[in-house]
C-alpha positions in Angstrom: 13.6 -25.8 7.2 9.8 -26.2 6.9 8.9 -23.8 4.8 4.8 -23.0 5.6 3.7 -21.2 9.1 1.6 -23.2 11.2 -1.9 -21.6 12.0 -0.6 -19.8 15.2 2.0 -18.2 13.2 -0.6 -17.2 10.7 -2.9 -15.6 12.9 0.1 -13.5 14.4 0.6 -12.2 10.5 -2.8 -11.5 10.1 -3.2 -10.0 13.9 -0.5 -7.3 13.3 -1.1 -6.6 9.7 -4.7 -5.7 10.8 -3.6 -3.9 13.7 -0.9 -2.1 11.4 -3.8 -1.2 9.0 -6.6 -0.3 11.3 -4.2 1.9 13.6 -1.2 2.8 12.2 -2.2 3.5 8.6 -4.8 6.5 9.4 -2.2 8.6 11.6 0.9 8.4 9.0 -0.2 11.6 7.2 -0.5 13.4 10.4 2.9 12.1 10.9 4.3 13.1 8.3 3.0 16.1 7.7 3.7 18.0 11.3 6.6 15.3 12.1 5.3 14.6 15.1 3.4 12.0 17.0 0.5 13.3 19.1 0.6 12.2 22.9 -2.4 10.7 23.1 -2.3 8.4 19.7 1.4 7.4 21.2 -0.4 6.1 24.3 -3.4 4.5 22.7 -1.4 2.7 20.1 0.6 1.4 23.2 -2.6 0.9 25.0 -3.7 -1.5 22.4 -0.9 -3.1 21.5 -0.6 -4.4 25.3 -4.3 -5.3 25.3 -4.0 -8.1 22.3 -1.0 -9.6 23.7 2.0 -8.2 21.6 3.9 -5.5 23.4 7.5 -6.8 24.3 7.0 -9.7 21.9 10.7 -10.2 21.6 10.5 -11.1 25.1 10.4 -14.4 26.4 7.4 -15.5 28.8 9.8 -16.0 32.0 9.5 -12.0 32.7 5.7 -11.6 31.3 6.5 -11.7 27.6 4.9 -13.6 24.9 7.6 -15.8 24.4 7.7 -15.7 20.6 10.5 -17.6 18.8 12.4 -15.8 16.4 10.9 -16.4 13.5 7.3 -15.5 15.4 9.6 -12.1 16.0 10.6 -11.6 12.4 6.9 -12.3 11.5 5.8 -9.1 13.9 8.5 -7.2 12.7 8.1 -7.6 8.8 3.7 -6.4 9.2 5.4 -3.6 11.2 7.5 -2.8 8.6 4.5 -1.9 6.6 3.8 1.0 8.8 5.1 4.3 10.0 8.4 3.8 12.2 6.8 6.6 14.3 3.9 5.2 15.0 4.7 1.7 15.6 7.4 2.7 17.9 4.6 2.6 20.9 3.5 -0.9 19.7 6.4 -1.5 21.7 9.6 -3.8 21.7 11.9 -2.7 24.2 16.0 -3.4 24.0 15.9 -7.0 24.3 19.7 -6.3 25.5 17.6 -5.5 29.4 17.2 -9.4 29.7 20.9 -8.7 30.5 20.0 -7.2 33.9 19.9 -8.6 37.2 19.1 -8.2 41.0 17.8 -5.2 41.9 17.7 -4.1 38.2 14.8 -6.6 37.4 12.1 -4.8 39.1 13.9 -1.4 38.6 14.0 -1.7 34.6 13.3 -4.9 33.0 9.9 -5.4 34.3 8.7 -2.6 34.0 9.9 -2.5 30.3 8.1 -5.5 29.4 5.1 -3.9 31.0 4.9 -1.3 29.2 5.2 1.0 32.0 8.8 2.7 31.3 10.2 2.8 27.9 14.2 2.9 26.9 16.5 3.8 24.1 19.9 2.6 23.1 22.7 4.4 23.4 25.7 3.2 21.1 26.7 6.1 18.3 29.0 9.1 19.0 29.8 11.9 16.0 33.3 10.1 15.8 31.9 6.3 16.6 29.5 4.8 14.2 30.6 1.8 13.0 33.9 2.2 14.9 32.1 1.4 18.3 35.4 0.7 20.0 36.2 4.4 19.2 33.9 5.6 20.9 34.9 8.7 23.7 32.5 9.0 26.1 34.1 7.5 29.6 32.8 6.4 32.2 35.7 6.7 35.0 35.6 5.7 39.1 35.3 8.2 41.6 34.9 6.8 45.3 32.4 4.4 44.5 30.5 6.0 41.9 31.0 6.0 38.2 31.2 9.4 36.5 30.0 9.9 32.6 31.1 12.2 30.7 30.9 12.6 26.9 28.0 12.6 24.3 25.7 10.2 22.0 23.8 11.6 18.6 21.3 9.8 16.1 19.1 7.8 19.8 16.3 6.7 18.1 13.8 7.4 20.6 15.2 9.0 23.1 12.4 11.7 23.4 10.1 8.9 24.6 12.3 7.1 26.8 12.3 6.6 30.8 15.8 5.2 30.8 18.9 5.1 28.8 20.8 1.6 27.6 24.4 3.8 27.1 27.7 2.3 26.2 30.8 4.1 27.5 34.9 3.6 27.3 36.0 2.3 30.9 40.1 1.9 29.9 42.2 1.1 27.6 44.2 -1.9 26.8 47.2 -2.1 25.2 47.8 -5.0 23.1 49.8 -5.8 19.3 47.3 -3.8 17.3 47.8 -0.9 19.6 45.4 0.5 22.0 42.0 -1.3 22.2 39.3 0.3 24.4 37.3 -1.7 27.3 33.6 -0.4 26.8 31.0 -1.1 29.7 27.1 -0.8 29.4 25.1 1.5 31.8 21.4 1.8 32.9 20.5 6.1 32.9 17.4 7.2 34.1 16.2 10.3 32.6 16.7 13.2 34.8 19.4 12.5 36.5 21.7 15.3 37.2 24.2 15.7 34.9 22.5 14.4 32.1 20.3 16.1 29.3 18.7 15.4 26.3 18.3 17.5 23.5 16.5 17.3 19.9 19.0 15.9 17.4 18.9 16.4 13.5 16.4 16.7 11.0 16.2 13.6 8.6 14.5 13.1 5.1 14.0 9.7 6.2 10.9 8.5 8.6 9.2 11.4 9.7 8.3 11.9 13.5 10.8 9.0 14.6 13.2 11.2 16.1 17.4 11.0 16.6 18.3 13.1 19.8 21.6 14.2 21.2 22.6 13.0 24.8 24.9 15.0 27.1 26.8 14.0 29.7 28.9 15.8 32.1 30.1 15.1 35.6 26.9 12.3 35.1 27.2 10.2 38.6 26.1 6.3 38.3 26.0 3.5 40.8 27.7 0.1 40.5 24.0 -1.2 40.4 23.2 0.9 37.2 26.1 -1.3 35.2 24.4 -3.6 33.3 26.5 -7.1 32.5 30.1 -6.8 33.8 32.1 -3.9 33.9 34.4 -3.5 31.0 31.9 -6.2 29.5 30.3 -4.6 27.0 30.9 -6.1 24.1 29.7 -9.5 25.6 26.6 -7.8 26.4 26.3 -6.2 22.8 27.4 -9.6 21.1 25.2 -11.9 22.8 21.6 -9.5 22.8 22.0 -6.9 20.2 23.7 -8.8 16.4 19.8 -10.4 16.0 18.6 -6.6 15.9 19.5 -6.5 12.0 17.0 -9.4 11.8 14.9 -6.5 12.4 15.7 -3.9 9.8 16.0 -7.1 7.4 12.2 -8.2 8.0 10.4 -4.2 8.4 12.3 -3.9 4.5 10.6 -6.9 3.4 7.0 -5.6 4.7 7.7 -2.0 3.7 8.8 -3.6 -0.1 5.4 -5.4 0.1 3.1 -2.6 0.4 5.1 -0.6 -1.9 4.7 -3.4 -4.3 1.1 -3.8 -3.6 0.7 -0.1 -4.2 2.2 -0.5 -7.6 0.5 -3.3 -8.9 -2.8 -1.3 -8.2 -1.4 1.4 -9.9 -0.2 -0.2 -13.2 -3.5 -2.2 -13.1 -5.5 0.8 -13.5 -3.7 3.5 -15.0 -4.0 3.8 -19.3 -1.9 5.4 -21.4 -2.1 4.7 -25.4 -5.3 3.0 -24.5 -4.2 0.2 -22.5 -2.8 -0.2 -19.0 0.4 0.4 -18.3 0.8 -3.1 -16.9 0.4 -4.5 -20.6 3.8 -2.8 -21.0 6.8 -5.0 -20.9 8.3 -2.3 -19.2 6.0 -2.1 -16.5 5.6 -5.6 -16.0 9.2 -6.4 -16.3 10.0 -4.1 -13.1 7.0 -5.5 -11.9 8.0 -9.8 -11.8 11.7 -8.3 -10.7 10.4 -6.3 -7.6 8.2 -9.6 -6.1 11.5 -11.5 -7.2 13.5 -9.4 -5.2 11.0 -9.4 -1.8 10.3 -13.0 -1.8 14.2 -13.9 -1.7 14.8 -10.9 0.7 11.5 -12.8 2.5 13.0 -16.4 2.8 16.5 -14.9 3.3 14.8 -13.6 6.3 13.1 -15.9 7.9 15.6 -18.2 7.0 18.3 -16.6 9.5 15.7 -16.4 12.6 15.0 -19.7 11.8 18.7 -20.7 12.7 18.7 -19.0 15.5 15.7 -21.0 16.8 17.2 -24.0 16.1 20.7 -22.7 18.0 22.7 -22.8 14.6 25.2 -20.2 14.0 23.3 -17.5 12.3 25.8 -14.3 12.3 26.4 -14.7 8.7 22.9 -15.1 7.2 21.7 -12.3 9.4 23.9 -10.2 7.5 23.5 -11.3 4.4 19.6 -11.0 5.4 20.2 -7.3 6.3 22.3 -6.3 3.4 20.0 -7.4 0.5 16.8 -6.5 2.3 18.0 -3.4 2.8 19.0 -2.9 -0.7 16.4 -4.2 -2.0 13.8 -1.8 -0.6 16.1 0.5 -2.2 15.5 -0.9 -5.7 11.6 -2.0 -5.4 10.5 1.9 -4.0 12.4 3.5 -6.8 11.4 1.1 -9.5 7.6 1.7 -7.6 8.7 5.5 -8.0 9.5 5.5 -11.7 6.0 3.2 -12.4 3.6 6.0 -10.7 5.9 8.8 -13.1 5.8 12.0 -11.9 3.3 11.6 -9.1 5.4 9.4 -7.4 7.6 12.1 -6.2 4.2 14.0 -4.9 3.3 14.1 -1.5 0.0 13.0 -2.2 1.0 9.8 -2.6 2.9 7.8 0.2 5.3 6.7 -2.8 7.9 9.8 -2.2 7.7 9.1 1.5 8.8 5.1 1.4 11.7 5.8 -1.1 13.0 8.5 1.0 12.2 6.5 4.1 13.7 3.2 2.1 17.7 5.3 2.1 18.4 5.5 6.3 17.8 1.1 6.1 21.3 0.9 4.4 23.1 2.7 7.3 21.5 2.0 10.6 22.0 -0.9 12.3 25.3 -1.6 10.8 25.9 -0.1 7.5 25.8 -2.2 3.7 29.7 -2.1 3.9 29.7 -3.6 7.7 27.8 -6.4 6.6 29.5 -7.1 3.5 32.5 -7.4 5.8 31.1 -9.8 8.7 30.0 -11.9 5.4 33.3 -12.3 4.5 34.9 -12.3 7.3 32.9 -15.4 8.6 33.8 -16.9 5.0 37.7 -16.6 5.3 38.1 -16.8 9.3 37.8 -20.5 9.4 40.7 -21.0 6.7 42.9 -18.6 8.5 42.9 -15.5 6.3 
């Protein structure tokens, strides 16, 4: 692995990082204050973001995308991270899971996805199916020719925003040694169609003004052309287009850590007490040389893993060894950034109080610290047969 960028990759950094500055970081206390996003910053972010080139950057240049490798990809993602989740939402990467769709659902979905013309959310977690996918109980069942959904998601990033509806649903069961073992098939739902609603989900502590909604279905009829891979295929779908999405979390940890770190050094720079500056104090600059420690192996561990998936190396492994210390990490460089800024770290005048709280939902989404733990050694002890 070469370790430097080339001067393409360098002006993507500095692209988004100034774009994440210059448009993001003036709206997050808006954000966070009312916990909402107005309309028209939403559509001018998006606006933007399509007129320099990035929107649907995770999508290959074959359907109008820029055709960024995957470490280009982690690159946009980790100067994302740096930035409210709410805001650059609209910079806009849809479900690269759509490149999945075919015929008719080309010009119906995908394109207009990568256009920035519809946007969509994924629909995977149920009250009683987090990491448990396959326990999921929302069916989708036959009726004439028609499929009919009934059941419910909760915590769809998104969803508020979205056009159409990426929604994984039980199609049968199949009986096998380990007992019953569910068939699960994807589905494309446009918003608006009868039978189907969408209502405001829960208030979290972490990222303000990204939502979670609720979705309902019930008696919810779908075509044979809304089916998106094979039917009872979704698992194929989800395992070949969705395990590089903790690449994701992984690399928006690293860049949150960063400006967290940045904000820290500044802080223990400037601030005195006992007539010095704090960051004369071993213990200040202790916590200091173990946070930049800690982010630039979370870094390489990073770009490391997109990097084997570019080169078509098995990667499942390293991506979740990626997610699970970046994740954790974040954890321990916002508090340790918390406990340098003392007691006005936890005020709101500061962003400090808001990337520590923000720093707790990166250990659950996405596949939680104990889910990656267990693909790490499962990947470890498979090939010797235990």
């Amino acid at each position: 692995m070469y370790f430097g960028l080339s001067d393409e990759q360098e002006m993507i950094v500095s692209t988004v990082r100034s774009f994440v500055e210059n448009e993001i970081y003036p709206h997050e206390a808006l954000v966070e204050r009312t916990g909402e996003v107005p309309e028209e910053i939403a559509q001018d972010i998006k606006r933007k973001c399509i007129d320099i080139g990035f929107y649907a950057s995770n999508f290959p240049e074959s359907v109008g995308g820029p055709g960024l490798s995957h470490l280009e990809f982690a690159l946009v993602e980790r100067e994302l991270g740096r930035g409210s989740m709410a805001l650059t939402h609209f910079f806009g990467r849809p479900q690269n899971i759509l490149m999945a769709c075919k015929d008719e659902q080309v010009e119906r979905y995908l394109m207009p996805a990568v256009r920035g013309e519809k946007m969509d959310a994924l629909a995977m977690t149920e009250p009683d199916a987090g990491s448990d996918v396959r326990g999921m109980k929302c069916t989708a069942t036959r009726d004439g020719g028609d499929w009919v959904l009934n059941g419910s998601k909760h915590f769809i990033s998104g969803a508020e925003h979205a056009d159409f509806f990426i929604v994984f649903a039980a199609t049968g069961v199949d009986e096998t040694p380990k007992g019953p073992k569910k068939r699960i098939t994807c589905f494309l739902v446009d918003r608006g169609t009868p039978g189907f609603e969408v209502r405001n989900g829960y208030n979290s502590v972490s990222h303000r003004g990204y939502k979670n909604c609720v979705l309902y279905f019930d008696q919810c009829r779908l075509s044979d052309s809304q089916v998106l891979g094979e039917v009872d295929g979704g698992f194929q779908v989800m395992n070949e287009w969705l395990y590089a999405t903790r690449i994701t979390v992984a690399t928006m940890c690293v860049g949150r850590a960063r400006r967290v770190f940045d904000l820290a050094v500044d802080f223990a720079a400037n601030r005195k007490q006992f007539g010095q500056e704090i960051a004369k104090f071993q213990g200040v600059g202790f916590q200091i040389a173990d946070m930049v420690t800690e982010i630039d192996a979370a870094d390489w561990l990073t770009l490391a893993s997109a990097w084997r998936l570019d080169q078509g190396l098995p990667a499942n492994r390293e991506i979740a060894s990626a997610k699970v210390y970046a994740s954790e990490m974040l954890a321990r460089v916002t508090d340790r950034a918390l406990q340098i800024h003392g007691g006005m770290g936890l005020m709101d005048e500061l962003p400090i109080e808001r990337f520590w709280r923000d720093a707790r939902v990166e250990r659950i989404w996405d596949g939680t610290s104990e889910i990656q733990r267990h693909i790490i050694s499962r990947e470890i002890f498979r090939p010797l047969g235990a």
